[in-house]
TILUMGU-122429 format. One record per residue (C-alpha): residue number from 1; residue in three letters; z, x, y. Coordinates in nm, 2 decimals, decimal comma. Last residue first. Layout:
N
<rec num="NUM" residu="ALA" Z="Z" X="X" Y="Y"/>
...
END
This chain:
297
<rec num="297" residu="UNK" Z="13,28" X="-9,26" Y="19,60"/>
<rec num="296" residu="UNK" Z="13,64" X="-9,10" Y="19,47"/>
<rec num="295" residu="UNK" Z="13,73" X="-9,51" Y="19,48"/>
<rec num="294" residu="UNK" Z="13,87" X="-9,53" Y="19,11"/>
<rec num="293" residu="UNK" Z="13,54" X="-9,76" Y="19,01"/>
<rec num="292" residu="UNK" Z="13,33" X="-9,58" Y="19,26"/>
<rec num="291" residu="UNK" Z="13,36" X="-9,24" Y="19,04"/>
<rec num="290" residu="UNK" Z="13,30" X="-9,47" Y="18,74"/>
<rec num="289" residu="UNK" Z="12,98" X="-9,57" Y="18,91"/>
<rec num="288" residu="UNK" Z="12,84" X="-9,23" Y="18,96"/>
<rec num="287" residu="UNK" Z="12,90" X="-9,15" Y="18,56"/>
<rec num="286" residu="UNK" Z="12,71" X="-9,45" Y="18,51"/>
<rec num="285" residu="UNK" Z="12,47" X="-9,40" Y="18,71"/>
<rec num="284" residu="UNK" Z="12,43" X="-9,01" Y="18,63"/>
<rec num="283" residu="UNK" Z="12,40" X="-9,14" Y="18,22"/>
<rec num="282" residu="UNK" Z="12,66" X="-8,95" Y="18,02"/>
<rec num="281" residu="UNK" Z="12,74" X="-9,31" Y="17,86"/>
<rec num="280" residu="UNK" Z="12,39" X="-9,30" Y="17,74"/>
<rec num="279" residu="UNK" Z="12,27" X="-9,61" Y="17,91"/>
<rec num="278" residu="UNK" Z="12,14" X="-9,95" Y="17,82"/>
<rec num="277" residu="UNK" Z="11,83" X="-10,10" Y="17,63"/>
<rec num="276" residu="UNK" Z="12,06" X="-10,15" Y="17,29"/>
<rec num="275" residu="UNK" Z="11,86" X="-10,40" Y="17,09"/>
<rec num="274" residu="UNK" Z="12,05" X="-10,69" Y="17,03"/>
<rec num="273" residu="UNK" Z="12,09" X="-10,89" Y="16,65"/>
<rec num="272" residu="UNK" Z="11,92" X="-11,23" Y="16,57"/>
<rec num="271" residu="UNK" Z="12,20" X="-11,50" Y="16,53"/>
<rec num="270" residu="UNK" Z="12,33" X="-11,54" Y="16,22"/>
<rec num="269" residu="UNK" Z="12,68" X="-11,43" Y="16,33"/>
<rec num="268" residu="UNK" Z="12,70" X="-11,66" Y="16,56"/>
<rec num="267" residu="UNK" Z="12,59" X="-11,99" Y="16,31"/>
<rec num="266" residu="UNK" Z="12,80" X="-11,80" Y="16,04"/>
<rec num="265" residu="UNK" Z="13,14" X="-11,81" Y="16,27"/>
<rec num="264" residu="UNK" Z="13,14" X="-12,21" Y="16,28"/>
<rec num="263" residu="UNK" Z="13,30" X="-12,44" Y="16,52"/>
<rec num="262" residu="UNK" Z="13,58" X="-12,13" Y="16,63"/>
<rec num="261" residu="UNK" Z="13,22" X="-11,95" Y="16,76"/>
<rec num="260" residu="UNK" Z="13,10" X="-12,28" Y="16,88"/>
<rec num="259" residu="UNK" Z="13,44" X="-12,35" Y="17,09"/>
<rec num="258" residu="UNK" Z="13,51" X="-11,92" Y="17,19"/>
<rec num="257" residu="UNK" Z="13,10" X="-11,95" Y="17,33"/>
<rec num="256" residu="UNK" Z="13,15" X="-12,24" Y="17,52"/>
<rec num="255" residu="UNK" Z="13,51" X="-12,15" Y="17,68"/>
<rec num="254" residu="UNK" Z="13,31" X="-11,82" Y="17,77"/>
<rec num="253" residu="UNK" Z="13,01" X="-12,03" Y="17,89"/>
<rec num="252" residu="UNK" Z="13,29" X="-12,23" Y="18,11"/>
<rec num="251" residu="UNK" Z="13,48" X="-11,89" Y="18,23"/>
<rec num="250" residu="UNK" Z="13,18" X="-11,67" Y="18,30"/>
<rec num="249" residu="UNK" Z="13,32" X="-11,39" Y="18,52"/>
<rec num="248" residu="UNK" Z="13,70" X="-11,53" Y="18,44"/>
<rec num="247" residu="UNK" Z="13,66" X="-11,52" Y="18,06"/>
<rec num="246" residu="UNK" Z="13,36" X="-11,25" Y="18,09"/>
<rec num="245" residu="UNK" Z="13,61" X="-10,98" Y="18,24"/>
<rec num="244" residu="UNK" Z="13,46" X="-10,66" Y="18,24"/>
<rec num="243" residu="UNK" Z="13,10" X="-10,67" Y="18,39"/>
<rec num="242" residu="UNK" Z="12,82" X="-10,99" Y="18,30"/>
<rec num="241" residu="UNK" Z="12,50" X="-11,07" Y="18,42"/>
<rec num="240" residu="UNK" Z="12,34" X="-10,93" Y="18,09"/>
<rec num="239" residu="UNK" Z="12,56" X="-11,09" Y="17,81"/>
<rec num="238" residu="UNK" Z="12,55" X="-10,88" Y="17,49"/>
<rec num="237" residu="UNK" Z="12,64" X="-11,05" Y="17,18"/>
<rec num="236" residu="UNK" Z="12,74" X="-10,80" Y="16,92"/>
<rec num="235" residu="UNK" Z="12,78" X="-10,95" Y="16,52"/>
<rec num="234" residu="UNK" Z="13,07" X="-10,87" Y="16,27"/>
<rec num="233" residu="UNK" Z="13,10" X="-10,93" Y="15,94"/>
<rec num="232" residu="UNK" Z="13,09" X="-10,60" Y="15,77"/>
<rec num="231" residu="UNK" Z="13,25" X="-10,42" Y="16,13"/>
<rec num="230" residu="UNK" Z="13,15" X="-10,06" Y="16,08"/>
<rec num="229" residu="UNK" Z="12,80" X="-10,16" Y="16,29"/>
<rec num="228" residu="UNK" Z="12,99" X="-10,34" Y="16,50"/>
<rec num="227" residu="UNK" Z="13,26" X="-10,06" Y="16,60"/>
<rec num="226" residu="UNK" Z="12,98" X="-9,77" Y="16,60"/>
<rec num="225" residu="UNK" Z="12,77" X="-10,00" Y="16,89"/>
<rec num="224" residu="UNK" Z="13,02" X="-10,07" Y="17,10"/>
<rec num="223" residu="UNK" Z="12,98" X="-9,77" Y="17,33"/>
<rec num="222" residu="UNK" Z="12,67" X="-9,90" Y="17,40"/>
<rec num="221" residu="UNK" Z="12,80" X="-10,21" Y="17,51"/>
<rec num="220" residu="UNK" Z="12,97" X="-10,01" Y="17,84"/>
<rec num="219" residu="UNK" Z="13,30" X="-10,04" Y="17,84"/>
<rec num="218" residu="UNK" Z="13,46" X="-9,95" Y="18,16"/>
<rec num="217" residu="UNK" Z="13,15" X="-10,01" Y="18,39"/>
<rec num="216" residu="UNK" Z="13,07" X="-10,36" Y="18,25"/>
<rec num="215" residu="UNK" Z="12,76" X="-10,43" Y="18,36"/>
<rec num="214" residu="UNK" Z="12,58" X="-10,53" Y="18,08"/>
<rec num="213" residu="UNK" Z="12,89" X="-10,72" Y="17,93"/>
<rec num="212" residu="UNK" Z="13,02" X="-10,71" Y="17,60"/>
<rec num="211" residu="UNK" Z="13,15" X="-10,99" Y="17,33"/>
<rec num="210" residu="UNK" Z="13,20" X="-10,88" Y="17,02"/>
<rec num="209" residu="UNK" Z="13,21" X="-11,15" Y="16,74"/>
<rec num="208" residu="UNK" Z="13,43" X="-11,09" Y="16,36"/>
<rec num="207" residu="UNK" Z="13,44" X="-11,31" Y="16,10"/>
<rec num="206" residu="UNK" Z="13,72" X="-11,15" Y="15,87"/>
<rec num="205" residu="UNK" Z="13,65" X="-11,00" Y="15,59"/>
<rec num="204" residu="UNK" Z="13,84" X="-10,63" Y="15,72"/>
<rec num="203" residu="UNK" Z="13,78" X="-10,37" Y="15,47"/>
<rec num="202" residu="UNK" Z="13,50" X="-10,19" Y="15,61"/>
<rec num="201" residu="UNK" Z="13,73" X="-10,15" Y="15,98"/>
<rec num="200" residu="UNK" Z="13,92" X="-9,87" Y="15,79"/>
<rec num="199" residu="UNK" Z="13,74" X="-9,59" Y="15,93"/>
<rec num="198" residu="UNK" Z="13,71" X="-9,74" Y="16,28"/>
<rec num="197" residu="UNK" Z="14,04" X="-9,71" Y="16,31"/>
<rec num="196" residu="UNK" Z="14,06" X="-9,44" Y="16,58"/>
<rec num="195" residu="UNK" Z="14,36" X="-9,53" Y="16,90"/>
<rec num="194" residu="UNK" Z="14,40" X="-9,18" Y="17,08"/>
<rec num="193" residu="UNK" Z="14,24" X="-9,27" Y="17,44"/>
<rec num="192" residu="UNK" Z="14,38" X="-9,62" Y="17,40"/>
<rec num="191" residu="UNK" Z="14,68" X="-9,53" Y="17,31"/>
<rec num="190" residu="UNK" Z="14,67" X="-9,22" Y="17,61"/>
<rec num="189" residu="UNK" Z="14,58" X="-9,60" Y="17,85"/>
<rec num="188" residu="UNK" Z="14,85" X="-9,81" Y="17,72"/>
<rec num="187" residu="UNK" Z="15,10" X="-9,59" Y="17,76"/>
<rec num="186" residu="UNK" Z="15,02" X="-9,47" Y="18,11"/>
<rec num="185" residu="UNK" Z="14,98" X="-9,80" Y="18,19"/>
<rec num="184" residu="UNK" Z="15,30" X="-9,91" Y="18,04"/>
<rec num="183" residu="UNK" Z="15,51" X="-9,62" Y="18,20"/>
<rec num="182" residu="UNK" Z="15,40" X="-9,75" Y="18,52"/>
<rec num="181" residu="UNK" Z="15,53" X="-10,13" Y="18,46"/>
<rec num="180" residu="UNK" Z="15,23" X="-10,35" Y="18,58"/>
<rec num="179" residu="UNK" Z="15,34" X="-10,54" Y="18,90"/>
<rec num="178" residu="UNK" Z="15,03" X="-10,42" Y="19,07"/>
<rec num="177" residu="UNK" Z="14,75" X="-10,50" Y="18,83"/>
<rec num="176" residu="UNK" Z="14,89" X="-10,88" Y="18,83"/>
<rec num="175" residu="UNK" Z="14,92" X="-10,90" Y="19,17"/>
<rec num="174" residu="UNK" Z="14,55" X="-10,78" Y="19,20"/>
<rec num="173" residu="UNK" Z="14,46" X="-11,01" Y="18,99"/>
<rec num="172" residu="UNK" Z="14,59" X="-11,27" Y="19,16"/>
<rec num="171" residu="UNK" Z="14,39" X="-11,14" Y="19,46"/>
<rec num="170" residu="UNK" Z="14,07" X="-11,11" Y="19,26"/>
<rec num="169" residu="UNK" Z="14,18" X="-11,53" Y="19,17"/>
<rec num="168" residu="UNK" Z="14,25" X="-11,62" Y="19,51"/>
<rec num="167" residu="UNK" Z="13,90" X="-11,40" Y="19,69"/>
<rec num="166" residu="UNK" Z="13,67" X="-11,65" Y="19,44"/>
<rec num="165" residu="UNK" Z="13,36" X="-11,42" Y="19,34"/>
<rec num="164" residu="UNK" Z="13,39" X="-11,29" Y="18,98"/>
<rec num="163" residu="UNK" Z="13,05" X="-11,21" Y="18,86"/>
<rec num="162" residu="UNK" Z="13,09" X="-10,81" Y="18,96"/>
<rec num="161" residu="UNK" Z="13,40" X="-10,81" Y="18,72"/>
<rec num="160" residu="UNK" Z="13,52" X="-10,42" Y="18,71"/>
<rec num="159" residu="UNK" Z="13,29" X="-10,36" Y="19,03"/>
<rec num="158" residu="UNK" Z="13,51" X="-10,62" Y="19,22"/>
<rec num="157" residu="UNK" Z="13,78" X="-10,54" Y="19,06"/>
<rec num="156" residu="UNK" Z="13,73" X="-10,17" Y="19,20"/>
<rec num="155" residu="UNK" Z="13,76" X="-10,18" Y="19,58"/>
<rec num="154" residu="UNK" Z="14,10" X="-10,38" Y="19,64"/>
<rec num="153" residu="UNK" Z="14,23" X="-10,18" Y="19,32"/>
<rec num="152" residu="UNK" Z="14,15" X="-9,84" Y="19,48"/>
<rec num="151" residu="UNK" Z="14,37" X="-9,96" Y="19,78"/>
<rec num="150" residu="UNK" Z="14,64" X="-10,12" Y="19,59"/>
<rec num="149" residu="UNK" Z="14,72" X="-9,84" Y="19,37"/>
<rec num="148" residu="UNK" Z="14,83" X="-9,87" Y="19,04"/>
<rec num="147" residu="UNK" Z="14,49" X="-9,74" Y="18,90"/>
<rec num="146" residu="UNK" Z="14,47" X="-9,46" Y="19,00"/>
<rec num="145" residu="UNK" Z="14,87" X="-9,35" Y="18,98"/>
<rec num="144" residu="UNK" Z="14,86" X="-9,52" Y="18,67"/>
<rec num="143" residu="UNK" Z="14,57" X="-9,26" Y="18,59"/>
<rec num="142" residu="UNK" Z="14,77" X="-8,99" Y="18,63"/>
<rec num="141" residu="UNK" Z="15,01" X="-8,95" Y="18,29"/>
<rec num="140" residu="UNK" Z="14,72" X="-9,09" Y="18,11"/>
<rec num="139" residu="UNK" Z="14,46" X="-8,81" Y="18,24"/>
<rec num="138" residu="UNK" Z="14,68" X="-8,58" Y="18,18"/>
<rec num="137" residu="UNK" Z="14,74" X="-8,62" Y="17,81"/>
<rec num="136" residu="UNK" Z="14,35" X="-8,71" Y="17,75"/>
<rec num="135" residu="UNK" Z="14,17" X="-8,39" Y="17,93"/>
<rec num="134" residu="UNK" Z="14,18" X="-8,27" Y="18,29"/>
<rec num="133" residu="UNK" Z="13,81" X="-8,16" Y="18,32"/>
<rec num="132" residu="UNK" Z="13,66" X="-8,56" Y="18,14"/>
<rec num="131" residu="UNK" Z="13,84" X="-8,72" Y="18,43"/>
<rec num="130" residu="UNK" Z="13,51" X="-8,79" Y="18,69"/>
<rec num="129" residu="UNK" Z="13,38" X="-8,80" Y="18,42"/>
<rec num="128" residu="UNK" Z="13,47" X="-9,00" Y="18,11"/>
<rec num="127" residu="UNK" Z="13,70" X="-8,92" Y="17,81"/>
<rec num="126" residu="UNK" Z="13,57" X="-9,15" Y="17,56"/>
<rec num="125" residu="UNK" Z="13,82" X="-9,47" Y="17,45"/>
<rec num="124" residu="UNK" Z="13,85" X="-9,47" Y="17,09"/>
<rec num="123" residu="UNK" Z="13,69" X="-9,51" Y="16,73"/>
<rec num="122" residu="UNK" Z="13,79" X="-9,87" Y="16,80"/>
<rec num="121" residu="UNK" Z="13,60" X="-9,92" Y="17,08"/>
<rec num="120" residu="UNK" Z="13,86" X="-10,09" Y="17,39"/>
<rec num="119" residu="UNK" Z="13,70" X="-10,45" Y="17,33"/>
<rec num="118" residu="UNK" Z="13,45" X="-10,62" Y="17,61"/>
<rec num="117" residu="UNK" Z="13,58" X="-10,92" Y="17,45"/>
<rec num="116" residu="UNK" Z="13,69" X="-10,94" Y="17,09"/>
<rec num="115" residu="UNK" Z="13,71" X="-11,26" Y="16,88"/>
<rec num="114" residu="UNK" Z="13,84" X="-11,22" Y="16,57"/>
<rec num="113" residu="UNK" Z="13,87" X="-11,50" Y="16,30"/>
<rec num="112" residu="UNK" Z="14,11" X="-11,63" Y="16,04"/>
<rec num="111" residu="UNK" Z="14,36" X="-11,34" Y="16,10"/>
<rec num="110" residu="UNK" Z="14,65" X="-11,39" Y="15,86"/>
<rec num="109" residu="UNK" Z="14,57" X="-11,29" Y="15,58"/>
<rec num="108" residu="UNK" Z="14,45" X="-10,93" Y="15,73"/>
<rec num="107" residu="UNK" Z="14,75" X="-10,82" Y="15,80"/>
<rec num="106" residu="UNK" Z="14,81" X="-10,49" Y="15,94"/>
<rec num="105" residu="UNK" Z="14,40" X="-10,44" Y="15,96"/>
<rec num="104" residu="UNK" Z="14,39" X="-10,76" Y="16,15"/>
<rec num="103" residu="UNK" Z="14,69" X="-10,70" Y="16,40"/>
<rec num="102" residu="UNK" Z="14,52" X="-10,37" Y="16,46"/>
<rec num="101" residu="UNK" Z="14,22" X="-10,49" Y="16,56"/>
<rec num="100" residu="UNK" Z="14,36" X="-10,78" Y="16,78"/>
<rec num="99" residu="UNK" Z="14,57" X="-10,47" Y="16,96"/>
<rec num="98" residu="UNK" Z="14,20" X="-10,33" Y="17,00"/>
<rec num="97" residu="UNK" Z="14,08" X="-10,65" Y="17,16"/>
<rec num="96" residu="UNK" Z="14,42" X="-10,67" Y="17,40"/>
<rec num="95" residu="UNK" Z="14,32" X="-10,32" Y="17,54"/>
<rec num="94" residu="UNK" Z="13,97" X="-10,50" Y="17,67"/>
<rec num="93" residu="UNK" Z="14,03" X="-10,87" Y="17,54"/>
<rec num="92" residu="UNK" Z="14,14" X="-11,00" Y="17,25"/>
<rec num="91" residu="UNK" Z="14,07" X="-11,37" Y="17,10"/>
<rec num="90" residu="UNK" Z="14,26" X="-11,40" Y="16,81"/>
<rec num="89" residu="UNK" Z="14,23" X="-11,71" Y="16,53"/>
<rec num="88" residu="UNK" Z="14,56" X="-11,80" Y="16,32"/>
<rec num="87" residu="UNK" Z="14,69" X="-11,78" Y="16,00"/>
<rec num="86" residu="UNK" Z="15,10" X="-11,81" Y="15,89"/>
<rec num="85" residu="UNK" Z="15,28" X="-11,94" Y="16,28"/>
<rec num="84" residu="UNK" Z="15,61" X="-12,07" Y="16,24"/>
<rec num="83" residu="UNK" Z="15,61" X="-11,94" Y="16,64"/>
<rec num="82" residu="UNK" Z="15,91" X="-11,70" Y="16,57"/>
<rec num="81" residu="UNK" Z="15,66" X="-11,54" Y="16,31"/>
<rec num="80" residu="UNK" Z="15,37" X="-11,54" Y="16,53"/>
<rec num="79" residu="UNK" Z="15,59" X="-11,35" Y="16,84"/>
<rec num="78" residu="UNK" Z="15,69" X="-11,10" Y="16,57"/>
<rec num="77" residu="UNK" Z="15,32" X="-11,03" Y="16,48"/>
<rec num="76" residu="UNK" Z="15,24" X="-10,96" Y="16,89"/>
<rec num="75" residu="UNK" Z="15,55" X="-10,74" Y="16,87"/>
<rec num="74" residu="UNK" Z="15,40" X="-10,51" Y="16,59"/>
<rec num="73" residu="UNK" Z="15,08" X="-10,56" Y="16,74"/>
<rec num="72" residu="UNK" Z="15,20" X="-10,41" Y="17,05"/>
<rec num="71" residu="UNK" Z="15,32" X="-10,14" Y="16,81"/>
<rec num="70" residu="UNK" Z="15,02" X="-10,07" Y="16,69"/>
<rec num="69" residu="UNK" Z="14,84" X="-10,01" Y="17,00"/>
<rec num="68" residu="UNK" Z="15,08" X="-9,76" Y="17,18"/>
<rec num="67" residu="UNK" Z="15,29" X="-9,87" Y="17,46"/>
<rec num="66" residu="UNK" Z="15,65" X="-9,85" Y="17,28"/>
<rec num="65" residu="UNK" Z="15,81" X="-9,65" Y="17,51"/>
<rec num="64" residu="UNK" Z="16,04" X="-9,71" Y="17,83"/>
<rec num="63" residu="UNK" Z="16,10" X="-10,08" Y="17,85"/>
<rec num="62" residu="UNK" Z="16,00" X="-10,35" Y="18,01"/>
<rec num="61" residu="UNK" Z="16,04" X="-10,68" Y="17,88"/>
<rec num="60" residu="UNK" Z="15,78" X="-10,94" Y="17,98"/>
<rec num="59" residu="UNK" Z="15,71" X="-11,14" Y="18,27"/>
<rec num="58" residu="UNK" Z="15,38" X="-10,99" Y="18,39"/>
<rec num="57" residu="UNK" Z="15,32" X="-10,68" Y="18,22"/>
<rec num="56" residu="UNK" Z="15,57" X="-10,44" Y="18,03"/>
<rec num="55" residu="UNK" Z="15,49" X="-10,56" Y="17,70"/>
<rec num="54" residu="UNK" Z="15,23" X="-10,77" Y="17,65"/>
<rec num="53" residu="UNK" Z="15,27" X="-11,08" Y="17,79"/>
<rec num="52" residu="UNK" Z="15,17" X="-11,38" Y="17,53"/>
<rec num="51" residu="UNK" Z="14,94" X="-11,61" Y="17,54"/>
<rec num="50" residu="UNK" Z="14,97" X="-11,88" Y="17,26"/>
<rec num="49" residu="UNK" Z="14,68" X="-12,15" Y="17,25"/>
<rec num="48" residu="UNK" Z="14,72" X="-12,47" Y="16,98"/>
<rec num="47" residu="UNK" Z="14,41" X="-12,59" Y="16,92"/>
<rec num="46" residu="UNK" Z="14,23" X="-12,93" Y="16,83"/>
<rec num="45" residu="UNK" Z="14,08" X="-12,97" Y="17,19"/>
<rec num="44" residu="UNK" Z="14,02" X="-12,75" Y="17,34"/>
<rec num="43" residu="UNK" Z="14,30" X="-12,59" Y="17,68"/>
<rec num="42" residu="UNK" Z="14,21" X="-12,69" Y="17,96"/>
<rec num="41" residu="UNK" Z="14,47" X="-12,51" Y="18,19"/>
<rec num="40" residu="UNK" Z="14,52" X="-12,25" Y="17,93"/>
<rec num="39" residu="UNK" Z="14,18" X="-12,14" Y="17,91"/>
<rec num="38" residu="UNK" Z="14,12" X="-12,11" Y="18,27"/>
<rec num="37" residu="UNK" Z="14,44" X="-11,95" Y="18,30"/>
<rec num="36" residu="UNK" Z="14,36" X="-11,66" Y="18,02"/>
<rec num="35" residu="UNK" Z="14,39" X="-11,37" Y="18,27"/>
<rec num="34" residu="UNK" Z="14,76" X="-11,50" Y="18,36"/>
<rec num="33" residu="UNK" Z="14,84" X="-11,42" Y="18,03"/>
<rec num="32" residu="UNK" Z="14,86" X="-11,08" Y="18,19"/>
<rec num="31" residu="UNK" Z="14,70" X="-10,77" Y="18,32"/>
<rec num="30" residu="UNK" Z="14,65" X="-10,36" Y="18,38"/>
<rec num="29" residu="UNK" Z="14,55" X="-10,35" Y="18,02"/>
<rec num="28" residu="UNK" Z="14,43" X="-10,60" Y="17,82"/>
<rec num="27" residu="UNK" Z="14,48" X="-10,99" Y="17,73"/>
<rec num="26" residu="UNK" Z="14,55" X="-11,12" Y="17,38"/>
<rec num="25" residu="UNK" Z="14,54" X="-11,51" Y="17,35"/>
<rec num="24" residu="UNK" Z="14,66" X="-11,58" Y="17,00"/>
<rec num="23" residu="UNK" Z="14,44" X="-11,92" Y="16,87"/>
<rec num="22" residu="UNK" Z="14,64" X="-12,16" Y="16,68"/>
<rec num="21" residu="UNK" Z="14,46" X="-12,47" Y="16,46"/>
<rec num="20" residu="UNK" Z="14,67" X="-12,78" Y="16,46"/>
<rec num="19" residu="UNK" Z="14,65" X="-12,87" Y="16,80"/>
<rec num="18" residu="UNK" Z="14,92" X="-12,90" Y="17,04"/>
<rec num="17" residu="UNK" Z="14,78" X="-12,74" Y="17,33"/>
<rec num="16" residu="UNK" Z="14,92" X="-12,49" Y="17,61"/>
<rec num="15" residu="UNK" Z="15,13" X="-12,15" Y="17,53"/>
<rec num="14" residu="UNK" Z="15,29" X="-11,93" Y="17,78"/>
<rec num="13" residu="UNK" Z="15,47" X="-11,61" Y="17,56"/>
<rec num="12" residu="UNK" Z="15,68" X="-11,42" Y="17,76"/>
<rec num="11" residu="UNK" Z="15,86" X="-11,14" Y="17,54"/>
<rec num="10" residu="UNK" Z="16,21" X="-11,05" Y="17,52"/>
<rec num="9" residu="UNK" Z="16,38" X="-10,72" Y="17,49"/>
<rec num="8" residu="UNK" Z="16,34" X="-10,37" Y="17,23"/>
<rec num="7" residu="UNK" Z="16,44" X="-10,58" Y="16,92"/>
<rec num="6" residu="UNK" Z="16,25" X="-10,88" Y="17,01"/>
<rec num="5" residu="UNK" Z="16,35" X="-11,23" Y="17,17"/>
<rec num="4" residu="UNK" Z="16,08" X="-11,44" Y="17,21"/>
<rec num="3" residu="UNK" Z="16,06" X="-11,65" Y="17,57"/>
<rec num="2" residu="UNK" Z="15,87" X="-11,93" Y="17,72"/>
<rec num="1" residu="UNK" Z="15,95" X="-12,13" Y="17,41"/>
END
């Protein structure tokens, strides 16, 4: 089943396991399943992974339109159908965490749990300097350009993921950036930019854990804080070491966490709640570490 055939083309769906429980693997912008390897190599026991390519990354169908979130959950709700699949768990990460979002809102019977990490906030991705003065609609039809680009990529996954030290998995990432269809990225990121559900989040039941990362320069946790509180059964977990990718950062206390959170929800959610001791996202660091992110520094 490396393959689900969907109105607009096929999707490449990698899956690992043969447990009885499935867990949608969900990754984010600028990506692949690829970012799930550690995962899918070991997968735990008792589950069934599926790790799909969104569409127009790694080996999926590329097509002109159809970047916005909801209807990469549209597809991602097509690929559990083919699968025979009723209820599972998702773990989403960056873009992949509001696609997980939307999947849950669409149909919430079949989302047992949510896992988001360092999720796109779902009342929308702020307009950050050094690209607040050309506004959203430019600012997507550019930042491919950015963030396409081999040199600014060489110099900002390491910033992106600061705990991520072995040169063959930043240069698979890198590949991974760079095959990216354009039109996807420039989807993905206006979707992002425009993507506001934070309204209807109170009706969700779902168990729901946000993962964020002190140093992550893309989402910092404080920009979190509107989508937990409007989660009802939702908890933040803040890890302090931590950028934008805590599966490949962190990969074994990420494998950790994912087991005891699938184990039992309540125990996580029980757990005493963060202060938030970071930046304003108007903050001159911050600000002066975006510009280094896309290489103006």
């Amino acid at each position: 089943m490396p393959f689900i055939a969907l109105p607009a083309g096929t999707l490449h769906v990698r899956e690992a396991g043969n447990g009885p429980r499935v867990l949608l693997l969900i990754h984010g912008n600028c990506a692949s399943s690829r970012w799930w390897n550690n995962l899918l190599c070991s997968p735990p026991e008792g589950l069934r992974l599926l790790a799909p390519d969104l569409r127009g990354c790694g080996e999926s169908m590329r097509p002109g339109s159809g970047y916005d979130v909801a209807t990469l959950a549209t597809d991602l709700h097509a690929v559990l159908d083919a699968c025979g699949v009723e209820c599972c768990d998702i773990v989403g990460h960056s873009l992949g965490g509001a696609v997980a979002l939307q999947m849950a809102l669409d149909a919430p019977q079949r989302c047992r749990s949510l896992l988001l990490a360092t999720p796109a906030p779902a009342d929308g991705m702020p307009l950050q300097a050094p690209f607040s003065w050309l506004g959203a609609e430019r600012t997507a039809q550019l930042f491919p350009n950015i963030a396409l680009n081999r040199t600014v990529l060489t110099r900002a996954l390491p910033r992106v993921a600061p705990g991520l030290h072995d040169p063959a998995a930043l240069a698979e990432l890198l590949d991974d950036a760079l095959a990216c269809e354009h039109a996807a990225v420039a989807g993905f990121t206006a979707s992002l930019m425009a993507f506001n559900v934070i309204e209807l989040l109170h009706s969700l039941t779902c168990p729901t854990l946000l993962l964020a990362g002190a140093l992550d320069p893309l989402v910092p946790p404080l920009q979190l804080q509107a989508t937990t509180t409007a989660l009802p059964h939702s908890h933040l977990l803040i890890w302090p070491d931590c950028g934008h990718a805590p599966q490949l950062e962190h990969s074994q206390r990420f494998i950790s966490l994912l087991t005891r959170w699938l184990a039992d929800p309540a125990a996580v959610l029980n757990e005493a709640p963060l202060e938030w001791p970071f930046v304003e996202p108007t903050d001159p660091g911050l600000l002066r570490r975006l510009r280094q992110w896309v290489g103006l520094d």
